[in-house]
C-alpha positions in Angstrom: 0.0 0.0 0.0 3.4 2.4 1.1 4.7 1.4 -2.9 0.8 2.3 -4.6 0.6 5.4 -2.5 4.3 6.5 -3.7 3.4 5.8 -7.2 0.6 8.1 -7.5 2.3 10.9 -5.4 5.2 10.6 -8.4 2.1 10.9 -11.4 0.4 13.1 -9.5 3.1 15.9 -8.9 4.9 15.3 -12.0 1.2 15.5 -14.0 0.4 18.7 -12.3 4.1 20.3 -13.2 3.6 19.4 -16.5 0.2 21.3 -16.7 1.4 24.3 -15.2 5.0 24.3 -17.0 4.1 26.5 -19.8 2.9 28.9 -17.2 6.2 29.0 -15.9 7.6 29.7 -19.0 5.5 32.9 -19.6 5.8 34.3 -16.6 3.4 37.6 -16.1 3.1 39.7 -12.8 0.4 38.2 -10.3 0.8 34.7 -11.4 1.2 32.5 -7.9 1.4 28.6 -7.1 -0.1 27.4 -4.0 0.9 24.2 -2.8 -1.7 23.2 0.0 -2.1 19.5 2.0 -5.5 18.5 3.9 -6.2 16.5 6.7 -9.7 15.4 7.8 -12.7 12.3 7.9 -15.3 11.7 5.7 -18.7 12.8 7.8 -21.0 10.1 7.9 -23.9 12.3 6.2 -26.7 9.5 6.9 -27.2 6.2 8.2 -27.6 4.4 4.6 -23.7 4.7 4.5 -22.5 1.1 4.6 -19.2 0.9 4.5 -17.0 1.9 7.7 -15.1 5.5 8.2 -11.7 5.2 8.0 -9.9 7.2 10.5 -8.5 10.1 8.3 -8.6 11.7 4.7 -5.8 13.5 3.1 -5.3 15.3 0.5 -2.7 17.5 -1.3 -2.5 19.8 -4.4 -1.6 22.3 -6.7 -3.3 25.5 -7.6 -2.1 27.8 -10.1 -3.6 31.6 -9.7 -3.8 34.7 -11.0 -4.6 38.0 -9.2 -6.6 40.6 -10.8 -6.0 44.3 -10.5 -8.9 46.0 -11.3 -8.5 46.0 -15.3 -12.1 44.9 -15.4 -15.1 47.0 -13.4 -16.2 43.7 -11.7 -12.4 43.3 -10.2 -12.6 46.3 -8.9 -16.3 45.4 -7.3 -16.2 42.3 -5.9 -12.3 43.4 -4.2 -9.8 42.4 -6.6 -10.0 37.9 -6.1 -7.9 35.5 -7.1 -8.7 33.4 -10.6 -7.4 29.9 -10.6 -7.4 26.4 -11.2 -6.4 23.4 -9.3 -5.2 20.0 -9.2 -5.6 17.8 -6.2 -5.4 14.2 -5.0 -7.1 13.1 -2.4 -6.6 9.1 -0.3 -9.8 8.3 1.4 -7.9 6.3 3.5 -9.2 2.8 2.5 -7.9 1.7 -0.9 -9.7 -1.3 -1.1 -13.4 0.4 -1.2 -12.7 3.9 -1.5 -9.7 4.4 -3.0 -7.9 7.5 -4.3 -9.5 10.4 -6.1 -8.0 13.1 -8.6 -9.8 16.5 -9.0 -9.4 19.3 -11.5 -11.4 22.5 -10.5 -11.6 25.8 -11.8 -11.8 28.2 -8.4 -12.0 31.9 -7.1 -10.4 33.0 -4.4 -12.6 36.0 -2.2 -10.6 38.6 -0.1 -12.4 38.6 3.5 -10.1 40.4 4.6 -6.8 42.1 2.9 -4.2 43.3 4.9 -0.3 43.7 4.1 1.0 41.4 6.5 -2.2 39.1 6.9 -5.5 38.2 5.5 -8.6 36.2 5.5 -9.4 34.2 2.4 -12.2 32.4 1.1 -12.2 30.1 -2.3 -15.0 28.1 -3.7 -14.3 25.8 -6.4 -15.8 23.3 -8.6 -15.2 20.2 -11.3 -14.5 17.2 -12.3 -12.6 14.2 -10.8 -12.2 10.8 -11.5 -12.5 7.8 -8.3 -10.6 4.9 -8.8 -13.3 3.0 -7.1 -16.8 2.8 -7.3 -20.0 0.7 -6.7 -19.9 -3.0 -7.8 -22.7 -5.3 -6.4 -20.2 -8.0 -6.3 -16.7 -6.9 -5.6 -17.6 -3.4 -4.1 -20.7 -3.5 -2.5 -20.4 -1.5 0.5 -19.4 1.4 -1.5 -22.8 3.0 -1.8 -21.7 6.6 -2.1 -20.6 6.5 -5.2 -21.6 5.0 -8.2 -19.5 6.1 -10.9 -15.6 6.6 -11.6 -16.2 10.5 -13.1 -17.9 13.0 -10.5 -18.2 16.2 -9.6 -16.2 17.6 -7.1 -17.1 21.0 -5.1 -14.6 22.8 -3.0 -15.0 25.5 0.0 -11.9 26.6 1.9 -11.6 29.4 4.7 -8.1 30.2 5.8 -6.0 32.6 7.4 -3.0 34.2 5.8 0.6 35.3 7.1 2.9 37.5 5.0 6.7 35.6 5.1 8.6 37.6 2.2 7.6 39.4 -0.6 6.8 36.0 -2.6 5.6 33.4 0.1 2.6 33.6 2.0 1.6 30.8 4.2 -1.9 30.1 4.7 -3.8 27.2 7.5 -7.7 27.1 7.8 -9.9 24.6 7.0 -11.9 22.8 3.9 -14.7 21.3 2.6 -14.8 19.1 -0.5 -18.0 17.1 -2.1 -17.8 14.2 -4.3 -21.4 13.0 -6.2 -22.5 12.2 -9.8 -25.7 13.9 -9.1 -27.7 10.8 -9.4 -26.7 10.2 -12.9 -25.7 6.9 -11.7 -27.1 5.3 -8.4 -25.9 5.0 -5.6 -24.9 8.3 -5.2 -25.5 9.0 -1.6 -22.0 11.4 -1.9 -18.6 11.6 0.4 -18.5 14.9 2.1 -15.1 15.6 3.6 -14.5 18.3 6.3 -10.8 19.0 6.5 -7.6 20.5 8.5 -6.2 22.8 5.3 -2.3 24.2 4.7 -0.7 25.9 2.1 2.4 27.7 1.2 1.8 30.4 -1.8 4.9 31.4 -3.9 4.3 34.7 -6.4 7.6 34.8 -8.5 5.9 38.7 -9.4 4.0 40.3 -6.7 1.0 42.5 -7.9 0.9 45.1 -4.8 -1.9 46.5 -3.5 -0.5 50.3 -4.3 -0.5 49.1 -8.3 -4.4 48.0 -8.5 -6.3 50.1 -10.7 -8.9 52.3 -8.9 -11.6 53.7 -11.4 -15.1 53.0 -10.5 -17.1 55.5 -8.7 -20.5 54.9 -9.0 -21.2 51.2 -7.8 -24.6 51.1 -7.6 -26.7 49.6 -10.7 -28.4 51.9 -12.9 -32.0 49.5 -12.2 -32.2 47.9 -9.2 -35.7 45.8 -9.8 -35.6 43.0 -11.9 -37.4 39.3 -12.9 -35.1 36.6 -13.6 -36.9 33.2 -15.2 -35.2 29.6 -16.2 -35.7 26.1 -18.0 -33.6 23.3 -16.7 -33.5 19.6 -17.2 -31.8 17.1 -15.2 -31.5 12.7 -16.1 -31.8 10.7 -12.2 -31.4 6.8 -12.5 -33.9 5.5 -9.9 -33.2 4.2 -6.4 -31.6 0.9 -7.1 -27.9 0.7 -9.1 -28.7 -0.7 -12.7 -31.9 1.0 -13.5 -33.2 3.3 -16.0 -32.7 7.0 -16.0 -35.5 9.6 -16.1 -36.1 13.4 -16.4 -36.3 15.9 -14.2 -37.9 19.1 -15.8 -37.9 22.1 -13.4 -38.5 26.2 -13.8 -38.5 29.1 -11.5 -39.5 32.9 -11.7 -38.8 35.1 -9.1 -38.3 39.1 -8.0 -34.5 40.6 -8.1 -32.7 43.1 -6.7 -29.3 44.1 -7.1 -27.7 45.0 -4.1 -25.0 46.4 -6.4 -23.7 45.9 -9.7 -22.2 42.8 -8.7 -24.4 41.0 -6.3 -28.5 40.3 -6.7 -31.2 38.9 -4.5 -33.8 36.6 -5.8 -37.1 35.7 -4.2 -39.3 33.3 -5.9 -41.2 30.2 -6.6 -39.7 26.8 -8.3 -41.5 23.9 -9.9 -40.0 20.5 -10.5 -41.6 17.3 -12.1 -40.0 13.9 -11.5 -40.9 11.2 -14.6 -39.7 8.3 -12.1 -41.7 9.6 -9.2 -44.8 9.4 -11.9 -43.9 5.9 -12.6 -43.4 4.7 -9.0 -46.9 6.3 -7.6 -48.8 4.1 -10.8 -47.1 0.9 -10.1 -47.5 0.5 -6.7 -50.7 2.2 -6.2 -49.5 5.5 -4.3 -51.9 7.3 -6.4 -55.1 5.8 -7.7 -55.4 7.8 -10.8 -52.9 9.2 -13.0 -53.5 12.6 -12.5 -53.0 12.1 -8.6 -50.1 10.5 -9.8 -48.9 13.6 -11.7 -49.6 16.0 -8.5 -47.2 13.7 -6.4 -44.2 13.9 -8.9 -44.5 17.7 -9.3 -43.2 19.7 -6.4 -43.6 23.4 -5.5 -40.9 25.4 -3.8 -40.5 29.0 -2.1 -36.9 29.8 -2.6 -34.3 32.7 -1.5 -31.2 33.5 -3.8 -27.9 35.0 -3.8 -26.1 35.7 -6.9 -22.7 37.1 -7.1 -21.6 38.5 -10.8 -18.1 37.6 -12.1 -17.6 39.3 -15.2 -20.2 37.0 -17.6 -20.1 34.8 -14.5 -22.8 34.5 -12.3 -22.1 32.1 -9.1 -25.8 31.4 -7.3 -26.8 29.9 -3.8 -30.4 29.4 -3.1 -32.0 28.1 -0.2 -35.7 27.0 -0.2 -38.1 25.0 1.3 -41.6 22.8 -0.3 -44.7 23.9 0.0 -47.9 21.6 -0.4 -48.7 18.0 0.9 -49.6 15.9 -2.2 -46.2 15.4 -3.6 -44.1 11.9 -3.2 -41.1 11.0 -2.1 -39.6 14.2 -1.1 -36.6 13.5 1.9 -36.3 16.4 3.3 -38.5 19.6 3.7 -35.7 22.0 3.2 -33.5 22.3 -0.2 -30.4 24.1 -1.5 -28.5 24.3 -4.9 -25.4 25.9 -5.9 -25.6 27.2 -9.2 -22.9 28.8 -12.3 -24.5 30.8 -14.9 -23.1 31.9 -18.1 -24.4 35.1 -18.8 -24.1 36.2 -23.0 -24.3 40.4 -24.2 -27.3 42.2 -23.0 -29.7 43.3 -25.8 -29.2 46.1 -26.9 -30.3 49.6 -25.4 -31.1 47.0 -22.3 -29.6 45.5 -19.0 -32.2 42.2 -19.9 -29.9 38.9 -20.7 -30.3 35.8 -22.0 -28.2 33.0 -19.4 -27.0 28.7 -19.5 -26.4 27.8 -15.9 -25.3 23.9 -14.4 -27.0 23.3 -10.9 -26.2 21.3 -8.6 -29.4 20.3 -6.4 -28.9 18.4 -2.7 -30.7 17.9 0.4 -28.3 19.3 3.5 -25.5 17.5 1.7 -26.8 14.7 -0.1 -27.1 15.5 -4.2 -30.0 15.6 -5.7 -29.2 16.1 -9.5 -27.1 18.2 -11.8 -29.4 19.9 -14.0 -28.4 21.9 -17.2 -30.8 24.9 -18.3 -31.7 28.3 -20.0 -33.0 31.4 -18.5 -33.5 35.0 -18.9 -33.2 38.1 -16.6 -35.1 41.0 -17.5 -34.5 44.5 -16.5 
């Protein structure tokens, strides 16, 4: 196990030099590598988890970043972050039903607080990574967390900053990282892995705080009342590993506000229909009819929203809860979804925009689905 752990530290550091080598080569100021190790235990979410904890998680990666300066309005609005992305590795700590996992995310680093010799720093990121073990009914059966090798992977870390030269900057705080398919492939009940998190940062050409660019003066939005409205469509395989997959079709419209240019508020209603929830209620009589059937696979949310602009960016976290007492199958009362939204030109003479957004829908922390969709906001 010593020799197969070795191994994959080798590919794994040499793979993520040779990713970030030709950023070495072209060298620009701001560019920074932070090398960061974690330390933690997969939280048994729920009961249904059959296999056993092992005592400890780690972890350890790359991130290769880039620090604006205010060259762009938004930088200059949402405090100047941190663009990167990372590659990381993470041991589960049992190699037999867990195995190893390798992650490449896209992230954003948020400035809490930015001070010369310290700082508070927040980064969210999100993508895809690839679990050498999965689900098999008859060599890995306990592993009912996850049921395929490709998943997505979302990342939180909070963490403090100390200033040790001009180019390194150590950082410790802690992390929390999400592995799921989003039901495309059952079962999918997720590992969720809180986390001790350390990381030396090394900038080869500072960007100092004196040189960011300091030209916005008005930052509040020319309209602050909005409506935003979406489409999205999601594919869950049903309860059992092996089954078929079925639709989810879902919609919202709701109020906005823009808190400024680069931050909005939603309030509104959301409306989800469940094909395999449908199918279930006919087959073993939960409904008598099919349009009592129908009512128990649609379900109707209330839902708050907060929506922070990057650029064409949106990133979106909504909170909500259902409402009504003929639907089936719900788990929990209480939802969330994080949500990435690609925003494309406004029309013209107009703030209104046409968006595609991802979403990734849970309960507490157990996924849901990933949903793709189209929306508009309209202003």
């Amino acid at each position: 196990m010593i020799l197969r752990t070795c191994r994959l530290t080798g590919l794994f550091v040499w793979f993520s030099w040779l990713i970030l080598l030709p950023a070495v080569w072209g060298q620009r100021p701001g560019y920074s590598w932070d090398f960061g190790m974690e330390n933690g235990r997969i939280f048994k979410h729920t009961p249904k988890i059959l296999f056993q904890i092992p005592d400890h998680t780690f972890g350890f990666g790359l991130n290769f970043q880039q620090q604006t300066y205010g060259k762009q309005e938004w930088e200059q609005l949402q405090g100047y972050p941190l663009m990167g992305f990372g590659l990381q590795y993470f041991n589960f700590g049992d190699p037999e039903v867990l195995g190893h996992a390798i992650a490449f995310f896209p992230n954003l680093t948020l400035k809490i607080v930015d001070r010369p010799k310290w700082m508070i720093h927040f980064r969210i990121g999100s993508g895809l990574a690839w679990l050498n073990r999965s689900y098999d009914r008859l060599t890995n059966p306990t592993n009912n967390s996850i049921g395929s090798r490709f998943n997505n992977t979302t990342n939180f870390r909070l963490v403090v900053g100390v200033s040790l030269s001009r180019h390194l900057t150590a950082f410790a705080g802690g992390s929390f990282t999400h592995f799921s398919n989003g039901a495309i492939q059952m079962p999918n009940l997720g590992i969720n892995v809180p986390a001790i998190s350390a990381s030396l940062r090394y900038t080869p050409q500072p960007i100092f705080r004196e040189d960011f660019l300091r030209s916005v003066e008005n930052r509040k939005p020319p309209r602050r009342f909005g409506v935003q409205a979406y489409f999205a469509m999601a594919y869950k395989e049903t309860s059992f590993p092996g089954a078929a997959k079925w639709p989810v079709y879902s919609g919202s419209a709701a109020g906005l506000y823009r808190i400024s240019k680069v931050q909005n508020l939603l309030l509104g209603v959301e409306c989800e229909y469940h094909q395999s929830v449908f199918l279930f209620a006919r087959h073993t009589f939960a409904a008598h009819t099919q349009e009592e059937a129908r009512k128990g696979a649609t379900r109707w949310m209330v839902f708050l929203a907060n929506e922070w602009r990057f650029r064409n960016t949106g990133f979106l976290i909504q909170a909500g809860f259902y409402v009504g007492n003929k639907t089936i199958l719900v788990p929990y009362p209480i939802y969330n979804k994080l949500g990435l939204r690609y925003y494309f030109p406004p029309f013209p003479k107009s703030e209104s925009q046409i968006f595609a957004s991802i979403y990734l829908k849970s309960h507490i922390i157990t996924a849901d689905y990933i949903s793709i969709g189209i929306g508009a906001r309209i202003q």
